[in-house]
C-alpha positions in Angstrom: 44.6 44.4 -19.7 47.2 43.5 -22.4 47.6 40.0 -24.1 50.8 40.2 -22.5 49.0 40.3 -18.5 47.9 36.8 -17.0 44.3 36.7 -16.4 43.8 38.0 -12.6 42.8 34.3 -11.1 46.5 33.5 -12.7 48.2 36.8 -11.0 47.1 36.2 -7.5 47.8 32.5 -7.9 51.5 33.8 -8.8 51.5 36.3 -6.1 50.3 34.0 -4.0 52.3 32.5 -0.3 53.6 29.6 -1.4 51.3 27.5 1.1 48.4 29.5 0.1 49.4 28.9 -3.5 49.7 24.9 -2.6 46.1 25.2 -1.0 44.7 26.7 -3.8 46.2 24.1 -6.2 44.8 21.1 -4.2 41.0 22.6 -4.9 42.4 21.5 -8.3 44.0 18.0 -7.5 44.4 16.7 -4.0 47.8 15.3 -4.2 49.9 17.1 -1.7 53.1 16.7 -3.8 51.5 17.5 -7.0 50.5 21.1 -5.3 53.9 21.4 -4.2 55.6 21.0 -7.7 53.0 23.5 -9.1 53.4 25.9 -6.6 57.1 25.6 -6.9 57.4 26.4 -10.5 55.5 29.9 -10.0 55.1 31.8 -12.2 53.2 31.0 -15.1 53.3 33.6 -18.0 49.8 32.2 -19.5 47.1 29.4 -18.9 48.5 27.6 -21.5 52.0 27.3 -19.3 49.8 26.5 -15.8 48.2 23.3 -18.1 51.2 22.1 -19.5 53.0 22.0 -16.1 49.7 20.6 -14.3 50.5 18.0 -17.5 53.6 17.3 -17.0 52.8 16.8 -13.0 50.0 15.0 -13.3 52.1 12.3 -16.1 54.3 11.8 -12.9 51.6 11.0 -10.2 52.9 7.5 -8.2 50.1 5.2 -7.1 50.2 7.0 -3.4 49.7 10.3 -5.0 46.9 9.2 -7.9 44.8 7.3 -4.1 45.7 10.6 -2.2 44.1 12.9 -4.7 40.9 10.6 -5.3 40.6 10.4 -1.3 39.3 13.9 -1.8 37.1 13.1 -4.8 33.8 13.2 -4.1 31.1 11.3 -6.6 29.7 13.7 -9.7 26.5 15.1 -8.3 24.7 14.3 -11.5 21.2 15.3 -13.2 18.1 15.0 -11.3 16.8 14.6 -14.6 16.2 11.3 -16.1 13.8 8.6 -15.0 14.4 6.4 -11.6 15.9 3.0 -14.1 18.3 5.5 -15.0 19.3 6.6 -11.4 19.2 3.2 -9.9 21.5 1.9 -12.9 24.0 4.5 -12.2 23.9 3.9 -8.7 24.4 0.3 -9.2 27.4 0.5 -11.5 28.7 3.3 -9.0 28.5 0.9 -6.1 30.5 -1.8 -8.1 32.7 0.4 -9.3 34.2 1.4 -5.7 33.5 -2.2 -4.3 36.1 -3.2 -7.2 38.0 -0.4 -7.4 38.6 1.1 -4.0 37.6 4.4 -4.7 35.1 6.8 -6.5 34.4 6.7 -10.1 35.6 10.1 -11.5 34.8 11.2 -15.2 35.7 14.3 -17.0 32.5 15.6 -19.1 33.9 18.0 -21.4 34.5 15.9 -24.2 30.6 15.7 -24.2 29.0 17.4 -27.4 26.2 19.0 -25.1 27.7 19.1 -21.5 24.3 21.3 -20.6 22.1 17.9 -21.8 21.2 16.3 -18.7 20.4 13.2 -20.9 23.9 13.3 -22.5 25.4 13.3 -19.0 23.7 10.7 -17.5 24.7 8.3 -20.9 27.9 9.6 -21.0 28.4 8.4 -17.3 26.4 5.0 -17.5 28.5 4.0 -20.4 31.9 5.3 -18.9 30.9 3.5 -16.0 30.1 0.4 -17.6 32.8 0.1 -19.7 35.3 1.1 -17.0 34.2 -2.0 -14.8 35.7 -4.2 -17.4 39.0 -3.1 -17.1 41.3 -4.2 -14.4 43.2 -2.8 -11.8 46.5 -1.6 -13.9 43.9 -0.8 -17.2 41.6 1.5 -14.8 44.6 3.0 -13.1 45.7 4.7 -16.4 42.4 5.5 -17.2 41.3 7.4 -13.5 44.8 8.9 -13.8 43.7 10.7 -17.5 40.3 11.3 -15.7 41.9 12.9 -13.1 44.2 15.0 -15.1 41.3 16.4 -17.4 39.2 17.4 -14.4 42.4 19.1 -13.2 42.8 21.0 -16.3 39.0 22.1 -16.3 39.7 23.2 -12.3 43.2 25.2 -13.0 41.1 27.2 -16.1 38.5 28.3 -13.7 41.1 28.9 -11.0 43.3 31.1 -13.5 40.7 32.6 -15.5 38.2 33.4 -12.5 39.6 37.0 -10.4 36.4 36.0 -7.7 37.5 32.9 -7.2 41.4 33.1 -7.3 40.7 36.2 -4.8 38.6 34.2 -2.8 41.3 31.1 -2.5 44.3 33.7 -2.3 43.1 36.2 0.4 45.1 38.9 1.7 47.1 40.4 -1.4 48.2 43.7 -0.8 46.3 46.7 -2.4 47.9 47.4 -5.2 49.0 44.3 -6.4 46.5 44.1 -9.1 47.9 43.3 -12.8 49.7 46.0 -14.7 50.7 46.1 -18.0 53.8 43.5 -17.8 55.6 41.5 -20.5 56.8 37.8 -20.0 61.1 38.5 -20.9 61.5 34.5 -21.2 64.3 33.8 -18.2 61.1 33.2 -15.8 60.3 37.3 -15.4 57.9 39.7 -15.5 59.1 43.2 -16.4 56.9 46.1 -16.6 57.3 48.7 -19.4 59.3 51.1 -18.1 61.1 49.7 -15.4 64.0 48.4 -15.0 
């Protein structure tokens, strides 16, 4: 595959149905009309053009469509590792958090320096969450939406980067539909060498 071909999980996303496309997407961020806009700006020459649309999106979330994509949140599963003070502290601050908040607590981890170290993990989220629970409502809005949008970002790489799982989302492609040699012409296009 050329630099010039999307990765696969990109091509079948672009290939996709559009409502297959928009089901896909909301693996990445539950907001209906977030899923919409994505799927209606098909196609995306690189990663780098999916991210800075899912961006761009994302910026533009109203406070329906931020509560309708954390409806489908679900907690971080988290570390078994770590001892139970640890476990019961972050189940605790959890349990605050949504009694004040009105929803889960979600946290991007991969700004950590060791994303692998359950230890890092489970002080990473302890002092999120602690730190969070002093904010209020309009301070932790901001700072779920930028949560949000990183986890997003993380989802769409895996998505566009991952043929097993884009193939799994998008089923029923045509043979023959996998990526050729094609070059991005910059009016929204894909041309393949030789064609016209």
């Amino acid at each position: 595959m050329s630099s010039d071909t999307p990765p696969k999980g990109l091509y079948l996303l672009n290939q996709a149905p559009s409502l297959v496309a928009e089901a896909a997407l909301r693996t990445c961020c539950g907001s209906h009309r977030w899923a919409r806009r994505m799927a209606a700006h098909r196609p995306y020459p690189t990663v780098e053009a999916l991210l800075a649309a899912a961006d761009e999106a994302a910026y533009d979330l109203t406070s329906g469509d931020l509560a309708e994509a954390l409806a489908g949140e679900a907690t971080t599963a988290l570390p078994d590792r770590g001892g139970l003070a640890v476990h019961t502290a972050l189940r605790a601050a959890n349990a605050a958090y949504e009694a004040k908040f009105g929803h889960v607590f979600v946290l991007a981890l991969t700004g950590l320096d060791d994303p692998d170290d359950p230890a890092a993990v489970l002080d990473q989220t302890l002092a999120s969450l602690r730190e969070r629970l002093g904010h209020d409502e309009d301070e932790e809005s901001v700072a779920t939406a930028e949560q949000l949008r990183r986890i997003c970002r993380d989802r769409l790489r895996r998505l566009a980067d991952s043929p097993d799982r884009a193939g799994s989302i998008t089923p029923g492609l045509p043979r023959g539909t996998e990526p050729t040699s094609r070059r991005y012409d910059g009016r929204g296009r894909w041309t393949v060498p030789g064609r016209a």
